[in-house]
C-alpha positions, 0 to 999 in steps of 0.5 A, spaced: 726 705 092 732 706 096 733 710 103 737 716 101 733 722 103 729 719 109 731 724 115 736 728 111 738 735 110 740 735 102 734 732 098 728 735 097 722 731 101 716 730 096 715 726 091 715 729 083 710 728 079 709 729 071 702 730 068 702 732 061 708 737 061 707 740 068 711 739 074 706 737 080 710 738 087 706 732 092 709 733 099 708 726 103 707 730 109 700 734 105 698 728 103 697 725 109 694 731 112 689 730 106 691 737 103 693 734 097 687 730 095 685 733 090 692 732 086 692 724 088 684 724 085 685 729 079 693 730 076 696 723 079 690 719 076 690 722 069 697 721 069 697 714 071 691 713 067 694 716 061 702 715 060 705 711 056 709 705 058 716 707 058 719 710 065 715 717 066 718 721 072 725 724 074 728 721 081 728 728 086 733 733 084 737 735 090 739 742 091 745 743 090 749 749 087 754 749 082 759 754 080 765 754 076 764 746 073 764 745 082 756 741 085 757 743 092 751 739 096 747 744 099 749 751 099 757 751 099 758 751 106 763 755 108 764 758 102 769 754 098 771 758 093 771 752 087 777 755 082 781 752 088 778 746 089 779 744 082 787 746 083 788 740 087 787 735 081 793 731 081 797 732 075 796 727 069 797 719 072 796 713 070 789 713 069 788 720 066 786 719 059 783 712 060 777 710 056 771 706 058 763 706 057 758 709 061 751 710 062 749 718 061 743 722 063 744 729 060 740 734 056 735 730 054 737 723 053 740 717 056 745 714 053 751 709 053 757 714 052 765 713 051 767 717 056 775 719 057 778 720 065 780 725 067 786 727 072 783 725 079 783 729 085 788 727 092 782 725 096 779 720 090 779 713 088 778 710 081 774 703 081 774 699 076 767 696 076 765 689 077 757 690 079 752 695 080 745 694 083 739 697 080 734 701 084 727 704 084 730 711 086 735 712 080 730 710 075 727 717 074 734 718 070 729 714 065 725 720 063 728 725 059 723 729 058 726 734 064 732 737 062 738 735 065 742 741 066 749 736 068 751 730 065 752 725 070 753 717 070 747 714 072 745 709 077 749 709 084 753 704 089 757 697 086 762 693 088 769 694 084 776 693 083 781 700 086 784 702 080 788 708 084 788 712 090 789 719 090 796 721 094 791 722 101 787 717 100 788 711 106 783 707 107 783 703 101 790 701 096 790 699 088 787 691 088 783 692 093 776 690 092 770 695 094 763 697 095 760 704 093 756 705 100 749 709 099 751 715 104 759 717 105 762 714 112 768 719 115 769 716 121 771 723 124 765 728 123 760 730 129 755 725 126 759 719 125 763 720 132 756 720 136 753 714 131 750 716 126 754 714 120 748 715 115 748 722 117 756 723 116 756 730 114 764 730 111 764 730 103 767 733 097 764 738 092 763 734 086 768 735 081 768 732 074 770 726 073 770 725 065 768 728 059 765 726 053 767 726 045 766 733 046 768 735 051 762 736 056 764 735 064 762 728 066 760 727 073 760 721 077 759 724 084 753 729 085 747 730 090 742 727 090 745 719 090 753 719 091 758 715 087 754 713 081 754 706 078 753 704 071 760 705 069 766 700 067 770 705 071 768 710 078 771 715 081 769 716 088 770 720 095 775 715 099 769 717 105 764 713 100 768 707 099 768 701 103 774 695 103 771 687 102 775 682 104 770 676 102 770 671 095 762 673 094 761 674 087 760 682 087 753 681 083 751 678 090 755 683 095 753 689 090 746 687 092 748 691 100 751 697 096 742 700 097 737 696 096 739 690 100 743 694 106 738 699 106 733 693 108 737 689 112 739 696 116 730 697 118 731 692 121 738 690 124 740 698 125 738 704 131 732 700 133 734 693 132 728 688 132 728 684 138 727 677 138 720 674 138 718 679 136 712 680 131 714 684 124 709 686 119 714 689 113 709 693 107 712 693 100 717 687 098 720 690 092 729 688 094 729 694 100 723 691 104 724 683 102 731 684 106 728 687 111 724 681 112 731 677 111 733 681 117 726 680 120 729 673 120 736 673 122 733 677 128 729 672 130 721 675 129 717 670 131 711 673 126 714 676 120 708 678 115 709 681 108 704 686 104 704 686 097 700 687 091 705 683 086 705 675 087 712 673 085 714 677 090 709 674 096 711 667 093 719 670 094 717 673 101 715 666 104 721 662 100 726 668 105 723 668 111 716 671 111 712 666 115 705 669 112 704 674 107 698 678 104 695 682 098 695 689 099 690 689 092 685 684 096 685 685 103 684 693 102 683 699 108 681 696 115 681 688 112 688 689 111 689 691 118 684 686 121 688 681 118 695 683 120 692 685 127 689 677 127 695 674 125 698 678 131 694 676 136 696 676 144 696 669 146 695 671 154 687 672 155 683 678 155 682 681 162 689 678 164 693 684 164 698 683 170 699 677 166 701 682 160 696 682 156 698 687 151 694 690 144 694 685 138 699 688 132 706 688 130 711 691 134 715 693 128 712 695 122 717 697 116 714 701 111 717 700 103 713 702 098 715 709 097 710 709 091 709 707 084 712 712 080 711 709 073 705 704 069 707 697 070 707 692 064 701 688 064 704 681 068 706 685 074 700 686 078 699 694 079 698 698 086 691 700 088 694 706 091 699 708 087 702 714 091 704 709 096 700 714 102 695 709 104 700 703 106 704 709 110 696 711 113 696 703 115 703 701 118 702 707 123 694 705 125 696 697 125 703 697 129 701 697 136 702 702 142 708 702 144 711 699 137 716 702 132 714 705 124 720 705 120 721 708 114 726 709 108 723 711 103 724 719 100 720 723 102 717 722 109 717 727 114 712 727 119 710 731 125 708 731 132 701 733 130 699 728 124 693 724 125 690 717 123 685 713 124 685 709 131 689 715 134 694 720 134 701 717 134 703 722 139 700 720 145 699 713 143 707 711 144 708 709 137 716 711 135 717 714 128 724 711 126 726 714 120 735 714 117 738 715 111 741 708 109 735 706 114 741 708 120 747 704 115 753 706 118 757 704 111 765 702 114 761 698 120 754 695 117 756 693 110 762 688 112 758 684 117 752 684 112 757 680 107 758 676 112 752 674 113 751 672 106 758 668 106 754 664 112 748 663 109 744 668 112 743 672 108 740 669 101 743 674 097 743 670 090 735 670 091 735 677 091 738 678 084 733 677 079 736 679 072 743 680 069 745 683 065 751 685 061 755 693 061 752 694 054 744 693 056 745 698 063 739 702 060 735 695 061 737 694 067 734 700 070 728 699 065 726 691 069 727 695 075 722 701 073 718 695 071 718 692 076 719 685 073 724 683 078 726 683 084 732 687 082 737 687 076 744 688 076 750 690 071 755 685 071 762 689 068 767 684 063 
């Protein structure tokens, strides 16, 4: 699951689950607080126990507002009225009309749709699309159960071809290739000035972009996720957009679009790793395998990997882990006396002017963000399937003094929450969390291409299946499935 949510003001905090009909609203802060117990033993377990293969629950809804075919993000700030933002379309250019394939979630399905393009606005980019990742977040568009009340493209983030630039657009020019970022990056806005880029608060309302053969609107920018990503074409906000300059196959650079900036960003961004460090990363899907990459890159000392999957461990060894463990095996306390014993002090007990410290990673980043959906039976499921405990066990096993960070959806925490070993709040514990892990776009993901251009970052190891523009919607199900370490679209 990708980090877009994690200390931002325009998703919903929570995590939606779906039990025979019925919408089950589990707040992360509720469950830590153990109000919401009796949902996890009770409707959480039925629905695990009873759903059926395929991919059950929605991604989280963002409150957007919509009015006159405008989705504003959030509550139309200023009062925009949409009948003007609609107006400044450019007339007809060259790509107005374009034909091309797309995978739709509307109404009650998700399919493969022609859309038309329609005459884009003067602050927009047109992309033609070489790759796009695939991400935990945006499989819940494989439930059509829910309504969707807007047709919009599924997925989000790639890296493409600009086809054409609205007439203000500066930051990019037809021929440049370029990566669709998580979060936009102005440059200019209060948050990205003060150097918080993942917060940057400057973007568009969404307009539609497209239709389809009946003339539905089609949109490619709407909350809560951003541009979308599996599309022959995008139309994107100039401030999403980041310009490569770089010969990496963009099925590789299209892995930092989420997953794998995301993960590098817990562990290279706001509170980087400190070289020698002790590193425990819990979760091993693509978000926390390129944290233990960055872990690597930074140069932690231990980095240990948690997870229940054993491809996934074998992996985390073969990209820098230098010890993993099973979180089905070694469960509560025995998984965190065994991270305590693999970080133990070196210095002897009693010699505390000698800096003898507590054992436990100084860092601990957390990356499970729940298992939403039944798991085929070669993939080794959770025992937790809510993702609460592995949180509950990052905060008691880092050490005083240490740093939690977290990315997924959901995880917002205050002073007066409690774990086992202490409060956090006088223990000197920092909770890290960011949208895009702290990712400022137009600064971090150019110098993360660089890293796979030299090798540290392994990149082609972190793309697990491929396939073509005309099996998007299997992509999305082997990343529900998690049967790789991630899938990839790769466009003709």
């Amino acid at each position: 699951m990708c980090s877009s949510g994690d200390d931002h003001d325009y998703v919903v905090s929570g995590q939606h689950i779906y039990a025979g009909g019925e919408q089950l609203m589990v707040s992360r802060r509720d469950l830590l607080r153990g109000g919401a117990a009796a949902v996890i033993a009770g409707g959480a377990a039925a629905l695990f126990a009873q759903a059926p293969a395929g991919a059950q629950a929605p991604a989280a809804p963002g409150p957007a507002t919509n009015a006159g075919g405008v989705i504003f993000w959030g509550n139309n700030p200023g009062g925009v009225n949409p009948t003007s933002i609609l107006a400044e379309r450019q007339g007809p250019t060259k790509t107005s009309g374009m034909k091309f394939k797309a995978l739709v979630r509307y109404a009650n399905a998700l399919t493969t749709e022609t859309l038309t393009l329609l005459p884009i606005h003067p602050l927009h980019v047109v992309i033609r699309m070489q790759a796009s990742q695939t991400c935990y977040s945006s499989t819940g568009q494989l439930n059509t159960t829910n309504r969707a009340q807007f047709a919009a493209v599924a997925g989000h983030g790639g890296v493409g071809i600009v086809e054409e630039v609205g007439r203000l657009v500066k930051r990019v020019k037809v021929g440049d290739q370029v990566m669709l970022a998580t979060t936009p990056n102005c440059g200019v806005c209060a948050n990205c000035l003060s150097g918080r880029g993942d917060l940057c608060n400057t973007r568009l309302p969404a307009i539609p972009s497209a239709t389809m053969s009946d003339n539905t609107p089609v949109y490619m920018t709407a909350p809560p996720m951003g541009p979308a990503g599996y599309s022959e074409i995008i139309v994107s906000d100039e401030d999403w957009v980041v310009p490569l300059f770089t010969n990496v196959p963009a099925v590789e650079s299209s892995v930092l679009a989420c997953v794998g900036g995301t993960g590098l960003g817990l562990a290279m961004c706001r509170f980087p790793i400190e070289a020698g460090s002790d590193v425990a990363v819990f979760g091993l899907g693509p978000i926390g395998m390129s944290a233990v990459q960055g872990a690597r890159i930074q140069g932690a000392k231990t980095i240990i990997g948690i997870d229940p999957i054993r491809y996934r461990r074998d992996l985390a060894l073969k990209l820098g882990a230098t010890h993993v463990l099973d979180s089905n095996a070694d469960k509560g306390n025995d998984l965190i006396t065994k991270i305590r014993s693999l970080t133990a002090d070196p210095v002897p007990a009693g010699r505390r002017y000698a800096g003898e410290r507590q054992a436990g990673p100084t860092y601990v980043l957390e990356a499970v963000g729940g298992t939403r959906f039944p798991l085929p039976p070669n993939v080794e499921s959770p025992s937790d399937m809510t993702g609460i405990e592995p949180l509950q066990q990052a905060w008691t096993v880092v050490r005083n003094g240490g740093y939690v960070r977290t990315c997924s959806i959901g995880h917002p925490m205050g002073a007066n929450v409690s774990f086992p070993g202490g409060q956090w709040a006088n223990a000197g514990k920092t909770h890290v969390p960011g949208n895009y892990a702290g990712v400022q776009a137009l600064r971090d993901l150019p110098r993360f291409v660089r890293l796979i251009e030299s090798g540290l970052f392994d990149a082609k190891s972190m793309v697990g299946q491929v396939f073509g523009s005309d099996k998007m919607k299997d992509a999305v199900q082997v990343a529900a499935d998690r049967s790789a370490i991630t899938s990839a679209i790769q466009f003709s």
